[in-house]
Every structure is written in C-alpha cells, then in structure tokens.
DSSP file (Angstrom, degrees, kcal/mol; ACC not computed):
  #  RESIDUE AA STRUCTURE BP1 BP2  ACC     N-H-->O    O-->H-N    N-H-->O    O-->H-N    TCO  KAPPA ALPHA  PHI   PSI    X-CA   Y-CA   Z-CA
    1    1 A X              0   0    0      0, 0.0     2,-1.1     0, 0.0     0, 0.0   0.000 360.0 360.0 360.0 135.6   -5.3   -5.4   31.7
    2    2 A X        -     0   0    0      2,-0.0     0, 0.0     0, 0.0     0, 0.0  -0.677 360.0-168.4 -83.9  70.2   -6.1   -4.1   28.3
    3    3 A X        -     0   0    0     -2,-1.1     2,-0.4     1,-0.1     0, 0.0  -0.373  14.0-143.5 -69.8 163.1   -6.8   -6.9   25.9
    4    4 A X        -     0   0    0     77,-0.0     2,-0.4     0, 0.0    -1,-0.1  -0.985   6.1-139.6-109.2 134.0   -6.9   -5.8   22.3
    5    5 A X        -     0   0    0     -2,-0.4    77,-0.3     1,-0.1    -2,-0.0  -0.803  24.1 -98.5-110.0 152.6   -9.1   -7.1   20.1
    6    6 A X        -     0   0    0     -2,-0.4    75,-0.2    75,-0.1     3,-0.1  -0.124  17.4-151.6 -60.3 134.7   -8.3   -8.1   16.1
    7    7 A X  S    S-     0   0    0     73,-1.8    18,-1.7     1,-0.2     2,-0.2   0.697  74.7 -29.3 -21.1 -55.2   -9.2   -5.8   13.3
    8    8 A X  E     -A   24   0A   0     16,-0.3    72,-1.8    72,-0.1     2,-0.5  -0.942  67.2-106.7 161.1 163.6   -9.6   -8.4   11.0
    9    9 A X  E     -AB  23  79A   0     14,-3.6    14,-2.2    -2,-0.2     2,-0.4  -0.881  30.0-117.7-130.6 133.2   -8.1  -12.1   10.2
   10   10 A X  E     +A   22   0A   0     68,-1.3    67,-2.8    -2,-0.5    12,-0.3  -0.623  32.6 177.6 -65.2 134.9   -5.6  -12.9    7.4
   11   11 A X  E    S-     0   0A   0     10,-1.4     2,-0.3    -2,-0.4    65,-0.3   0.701  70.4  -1.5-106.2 -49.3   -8.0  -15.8    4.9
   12   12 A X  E     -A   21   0A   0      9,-1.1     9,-2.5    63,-0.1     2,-0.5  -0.924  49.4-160.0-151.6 173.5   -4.7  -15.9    2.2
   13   13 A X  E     -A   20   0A   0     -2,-0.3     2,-0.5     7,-0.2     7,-0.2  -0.959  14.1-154.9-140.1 135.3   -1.8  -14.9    1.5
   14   14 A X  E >>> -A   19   0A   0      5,-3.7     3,-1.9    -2,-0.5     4,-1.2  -0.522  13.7-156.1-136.1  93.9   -0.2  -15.1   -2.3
   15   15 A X  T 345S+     0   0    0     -2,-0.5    -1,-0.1     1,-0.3     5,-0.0   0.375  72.3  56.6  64.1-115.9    3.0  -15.2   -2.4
   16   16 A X  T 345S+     0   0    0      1,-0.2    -1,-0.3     2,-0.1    -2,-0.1   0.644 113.7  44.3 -53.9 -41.5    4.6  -14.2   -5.2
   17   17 A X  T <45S-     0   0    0     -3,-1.9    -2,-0.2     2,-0.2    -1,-0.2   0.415 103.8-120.3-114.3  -6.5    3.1  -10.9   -5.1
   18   18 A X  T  <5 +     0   0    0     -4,-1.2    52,-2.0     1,-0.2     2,-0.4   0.993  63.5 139.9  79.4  32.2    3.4  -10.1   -1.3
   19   19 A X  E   < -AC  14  69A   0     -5,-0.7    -5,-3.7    50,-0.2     2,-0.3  -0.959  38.0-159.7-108.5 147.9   -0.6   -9.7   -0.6
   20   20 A X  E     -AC  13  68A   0     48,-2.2    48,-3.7    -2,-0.4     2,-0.4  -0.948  16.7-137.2-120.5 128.8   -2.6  -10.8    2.3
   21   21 A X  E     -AC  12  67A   0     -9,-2.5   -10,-1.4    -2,-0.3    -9,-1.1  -0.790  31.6-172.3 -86.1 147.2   -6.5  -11.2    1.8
   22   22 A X  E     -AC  10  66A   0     44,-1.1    44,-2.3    -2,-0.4     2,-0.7  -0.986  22.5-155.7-161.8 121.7   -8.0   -9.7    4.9
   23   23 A X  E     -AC   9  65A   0    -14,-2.2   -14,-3.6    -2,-0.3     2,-0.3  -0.886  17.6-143.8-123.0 144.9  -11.0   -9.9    5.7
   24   24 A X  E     -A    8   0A   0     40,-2.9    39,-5.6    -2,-0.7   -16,-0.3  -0.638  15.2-171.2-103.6 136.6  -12.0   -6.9    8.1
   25   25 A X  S    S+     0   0    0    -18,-1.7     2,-0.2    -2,-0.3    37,-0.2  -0.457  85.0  40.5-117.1  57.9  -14.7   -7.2   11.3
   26   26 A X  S    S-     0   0    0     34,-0.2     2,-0.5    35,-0.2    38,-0.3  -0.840 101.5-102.0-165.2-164.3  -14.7   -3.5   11.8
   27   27 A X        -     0   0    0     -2,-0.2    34,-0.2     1,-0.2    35,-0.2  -0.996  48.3-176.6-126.1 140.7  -14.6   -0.8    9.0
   28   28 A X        -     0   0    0     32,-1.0    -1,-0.2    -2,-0.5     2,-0.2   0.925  16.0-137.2-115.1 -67.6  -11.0    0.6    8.6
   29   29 A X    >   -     0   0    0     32,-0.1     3,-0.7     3,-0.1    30,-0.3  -0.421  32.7 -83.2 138.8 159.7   -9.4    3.3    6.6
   30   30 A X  T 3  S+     0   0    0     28,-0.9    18,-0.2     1,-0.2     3,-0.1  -0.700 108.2  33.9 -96.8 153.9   -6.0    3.5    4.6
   31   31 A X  T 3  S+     0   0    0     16,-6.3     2,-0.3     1,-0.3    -1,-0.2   0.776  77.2 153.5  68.5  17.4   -3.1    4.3    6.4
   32   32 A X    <   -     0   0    0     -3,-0.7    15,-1.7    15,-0.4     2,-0.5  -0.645  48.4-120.1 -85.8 155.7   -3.9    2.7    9.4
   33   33 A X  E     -F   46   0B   0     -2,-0.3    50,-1.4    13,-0.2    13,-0.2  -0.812  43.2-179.6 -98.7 115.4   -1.1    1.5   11.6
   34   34 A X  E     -FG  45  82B   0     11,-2.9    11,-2.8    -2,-0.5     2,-0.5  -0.743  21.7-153.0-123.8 169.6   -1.5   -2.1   11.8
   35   35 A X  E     -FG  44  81B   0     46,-3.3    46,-1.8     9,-0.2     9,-0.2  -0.980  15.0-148.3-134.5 135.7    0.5   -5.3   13.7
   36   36 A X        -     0   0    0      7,-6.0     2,-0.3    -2,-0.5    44,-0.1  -0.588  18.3-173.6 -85.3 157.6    0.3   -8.5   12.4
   37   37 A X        +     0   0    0     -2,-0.2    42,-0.4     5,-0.2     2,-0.2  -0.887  16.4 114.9-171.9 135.6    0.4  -11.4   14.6
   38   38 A X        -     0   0    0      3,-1.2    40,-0.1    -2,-0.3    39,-0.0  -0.951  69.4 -60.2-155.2-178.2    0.7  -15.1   14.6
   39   39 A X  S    S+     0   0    0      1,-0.2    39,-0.0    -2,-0.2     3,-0.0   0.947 142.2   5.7 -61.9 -39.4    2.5  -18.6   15.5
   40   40 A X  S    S+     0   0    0      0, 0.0     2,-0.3     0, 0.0    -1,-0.2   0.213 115.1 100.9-145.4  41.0    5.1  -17.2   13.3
   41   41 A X        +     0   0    0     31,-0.0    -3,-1.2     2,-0.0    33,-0.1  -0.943  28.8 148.9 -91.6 113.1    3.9  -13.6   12.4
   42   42 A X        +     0   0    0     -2,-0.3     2,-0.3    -5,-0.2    -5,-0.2  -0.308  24.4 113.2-158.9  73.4    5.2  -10.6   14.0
   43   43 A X        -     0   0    0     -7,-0.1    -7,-6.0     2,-0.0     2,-0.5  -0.891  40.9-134.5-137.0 170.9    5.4   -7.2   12.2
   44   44 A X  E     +F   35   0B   0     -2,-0.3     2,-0.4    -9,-0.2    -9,-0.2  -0.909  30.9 142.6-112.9 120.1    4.0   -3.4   12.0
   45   45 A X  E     -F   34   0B   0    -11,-2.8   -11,-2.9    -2,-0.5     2,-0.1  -0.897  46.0 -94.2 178.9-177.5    3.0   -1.5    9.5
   46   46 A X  E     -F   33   0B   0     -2,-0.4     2,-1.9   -13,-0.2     3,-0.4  -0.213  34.0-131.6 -65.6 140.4    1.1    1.0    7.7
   47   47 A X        +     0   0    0    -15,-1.7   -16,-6.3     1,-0.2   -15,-0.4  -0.720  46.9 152.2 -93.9  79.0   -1.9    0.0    5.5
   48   48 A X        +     0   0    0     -2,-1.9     2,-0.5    21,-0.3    -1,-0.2   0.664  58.5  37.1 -76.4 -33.6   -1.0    2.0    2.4
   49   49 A X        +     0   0    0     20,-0.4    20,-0.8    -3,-0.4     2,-0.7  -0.843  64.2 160.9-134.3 105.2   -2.4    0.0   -0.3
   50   50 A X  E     -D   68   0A   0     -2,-0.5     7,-0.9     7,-0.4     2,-0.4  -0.918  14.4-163.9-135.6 132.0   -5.6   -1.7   -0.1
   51   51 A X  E     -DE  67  56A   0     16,-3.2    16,-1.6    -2,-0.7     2,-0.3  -0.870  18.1-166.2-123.8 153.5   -8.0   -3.1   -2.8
   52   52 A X  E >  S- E   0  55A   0      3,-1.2     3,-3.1    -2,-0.4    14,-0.1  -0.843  82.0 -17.9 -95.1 146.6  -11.0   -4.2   -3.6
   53   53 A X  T 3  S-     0   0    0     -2,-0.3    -1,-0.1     1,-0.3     3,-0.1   0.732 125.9 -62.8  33.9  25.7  -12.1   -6.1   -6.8
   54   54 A X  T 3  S+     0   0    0      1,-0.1     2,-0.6    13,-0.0    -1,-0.3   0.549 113.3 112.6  49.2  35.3   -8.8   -4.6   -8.0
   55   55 A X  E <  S-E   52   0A   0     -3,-3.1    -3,-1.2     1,-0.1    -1,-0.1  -0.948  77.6-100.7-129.9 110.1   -9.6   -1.3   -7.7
   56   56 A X  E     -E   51   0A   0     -2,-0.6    -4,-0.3    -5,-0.2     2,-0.2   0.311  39.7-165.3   3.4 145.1   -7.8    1.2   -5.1
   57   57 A X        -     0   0    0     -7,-0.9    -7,-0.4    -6,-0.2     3,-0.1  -0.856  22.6-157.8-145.7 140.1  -10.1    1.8   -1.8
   58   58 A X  S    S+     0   0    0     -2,-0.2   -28,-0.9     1,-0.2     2,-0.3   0.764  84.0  12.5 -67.8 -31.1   -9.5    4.5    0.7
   59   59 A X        -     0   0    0    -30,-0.3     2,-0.5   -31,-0.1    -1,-0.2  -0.899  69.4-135.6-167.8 144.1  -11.6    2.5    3.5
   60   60 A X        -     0   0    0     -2,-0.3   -32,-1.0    -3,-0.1   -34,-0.2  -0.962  19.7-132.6-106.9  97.9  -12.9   -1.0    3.8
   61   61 A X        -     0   0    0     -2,-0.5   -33,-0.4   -34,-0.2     2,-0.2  -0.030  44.5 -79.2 -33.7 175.6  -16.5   -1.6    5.1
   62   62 A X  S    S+     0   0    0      1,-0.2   -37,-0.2   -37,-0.2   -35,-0.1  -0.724 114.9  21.9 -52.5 142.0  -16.9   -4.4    7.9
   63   63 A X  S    S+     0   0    0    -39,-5.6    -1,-0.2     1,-0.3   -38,-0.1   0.168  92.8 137.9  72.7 -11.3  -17.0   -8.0    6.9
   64   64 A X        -     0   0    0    -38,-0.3   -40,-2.9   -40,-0.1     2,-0.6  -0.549  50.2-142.3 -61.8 145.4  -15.2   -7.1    3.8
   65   65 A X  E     +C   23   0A   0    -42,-0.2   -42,-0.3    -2,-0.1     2,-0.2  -0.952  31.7 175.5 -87.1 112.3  -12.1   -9.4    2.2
   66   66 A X  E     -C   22   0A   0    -44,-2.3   -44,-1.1    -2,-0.6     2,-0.7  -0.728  34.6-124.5 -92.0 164.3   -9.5   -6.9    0.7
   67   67 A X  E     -CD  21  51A   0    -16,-1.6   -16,-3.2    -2,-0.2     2,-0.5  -0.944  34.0-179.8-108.6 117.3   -6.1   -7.5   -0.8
   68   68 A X  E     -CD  20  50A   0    -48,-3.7   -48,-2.2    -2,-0.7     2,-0.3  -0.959  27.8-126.9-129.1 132.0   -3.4   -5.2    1.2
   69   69 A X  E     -C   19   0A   0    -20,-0.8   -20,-0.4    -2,-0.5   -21,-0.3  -0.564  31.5-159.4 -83.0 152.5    0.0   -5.4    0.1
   70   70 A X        -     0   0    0    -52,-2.0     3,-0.1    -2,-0.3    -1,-0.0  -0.543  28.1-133.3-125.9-179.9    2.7   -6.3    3.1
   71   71 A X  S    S+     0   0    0     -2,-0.2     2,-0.2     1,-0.1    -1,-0.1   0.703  90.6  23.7-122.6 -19.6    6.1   -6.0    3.7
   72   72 A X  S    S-     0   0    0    -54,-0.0     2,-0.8   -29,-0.0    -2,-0.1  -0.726  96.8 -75.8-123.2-173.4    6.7   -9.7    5.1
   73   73 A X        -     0   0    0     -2,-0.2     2,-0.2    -3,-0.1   -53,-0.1  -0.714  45.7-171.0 -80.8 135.2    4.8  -13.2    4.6
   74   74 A X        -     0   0    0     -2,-0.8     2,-0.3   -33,-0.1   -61,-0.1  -0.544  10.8-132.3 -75.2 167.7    1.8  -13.5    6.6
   75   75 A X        -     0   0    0     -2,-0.2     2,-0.5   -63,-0.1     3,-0.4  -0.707  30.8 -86.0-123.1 175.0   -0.5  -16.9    7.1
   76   76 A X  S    S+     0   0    0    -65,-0.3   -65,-0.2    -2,-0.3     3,-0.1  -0.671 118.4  24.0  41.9  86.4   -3.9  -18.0    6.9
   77   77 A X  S    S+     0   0    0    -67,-2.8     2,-0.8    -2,-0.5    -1,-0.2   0.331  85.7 146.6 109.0 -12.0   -5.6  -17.2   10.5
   78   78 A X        -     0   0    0     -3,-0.4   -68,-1.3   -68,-0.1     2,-0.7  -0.548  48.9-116.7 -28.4  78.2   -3.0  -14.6   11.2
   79   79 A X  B     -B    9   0A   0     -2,-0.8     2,-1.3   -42,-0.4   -70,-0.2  -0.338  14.6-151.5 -36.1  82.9   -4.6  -11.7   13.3
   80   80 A X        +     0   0    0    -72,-1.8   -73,-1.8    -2,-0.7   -44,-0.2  -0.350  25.1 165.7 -18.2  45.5   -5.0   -8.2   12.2
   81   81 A X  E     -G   35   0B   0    -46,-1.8   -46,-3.3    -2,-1.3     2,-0.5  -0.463  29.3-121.4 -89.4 166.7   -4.9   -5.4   15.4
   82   82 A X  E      G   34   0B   0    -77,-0.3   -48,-0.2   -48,-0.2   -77,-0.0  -0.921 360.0 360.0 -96.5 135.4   -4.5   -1.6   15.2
   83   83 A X              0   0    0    -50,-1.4   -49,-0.1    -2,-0.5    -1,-0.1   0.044 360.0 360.0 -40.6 360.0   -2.1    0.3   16.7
C-alpha cells in the first residue's frame, strides 16, 4: 500500500479573503496539483497563487508559511498532499 505523505499543514485560514497559511515541509513550486484533506476538508486543486510577505513567489522553500489562495474553506491542521 502506498501511503502518501503531506506536503505541508494548513496553520490558518482567513476567511474573508479565501487564503490558507501553509506552511510547507518540502520545497514546492506554483502550479502544483494539490488535495486538501481533513475532518471536514476534501478538495483538489492547482496552487496558482502563492505568497510570501505579500509578494508573488514562483516556489516555496521547506519549512516556509505562505499565503495560497483556495477555492473552498480549509481549517487549522488540515493536510496538504500532491497529486
């Protein structure tokens, strides 16, 4: 059996503007095809927009927090894998 292991773990989520802080244990790239997953998380999708310090980034080091805008709510402790 093939477990997969997480990308990176949702820390927050705000709201209002539809971003999840994410903080990454691997270094990733824009445009990765990601699935969210939690107790009541369950979507796909592309990682189009991701920032830093509010400034665009093509790629996220490991152990970095970014802000990536989403297409549904995410939670706090929410799991990150790649597709």
């Amino acid at each position: 059996m093939d477990v997969k292991k997480p990308i990176g773990e949702v820390v927050h989520f705000f709201n209002n503007i539809n971003v999840a802080v994410i903080k990454f244990n691997r270094k990733v790239a824009a445009g990765t095809e990601v699935h969210f997953s939690g107790a009541t998380t369950d979507f796909k999708q592309k990682l189009d927009s991701m920032q830093l310090d509010h400034k665009e980034i093509k790629e996220v080091a490991k152990g970095k927090e970014v802000g990536v805008k989403v297409k549904d709510r995410v939670r706090a402790g929410d799991e990150v894998y790649e597709i």
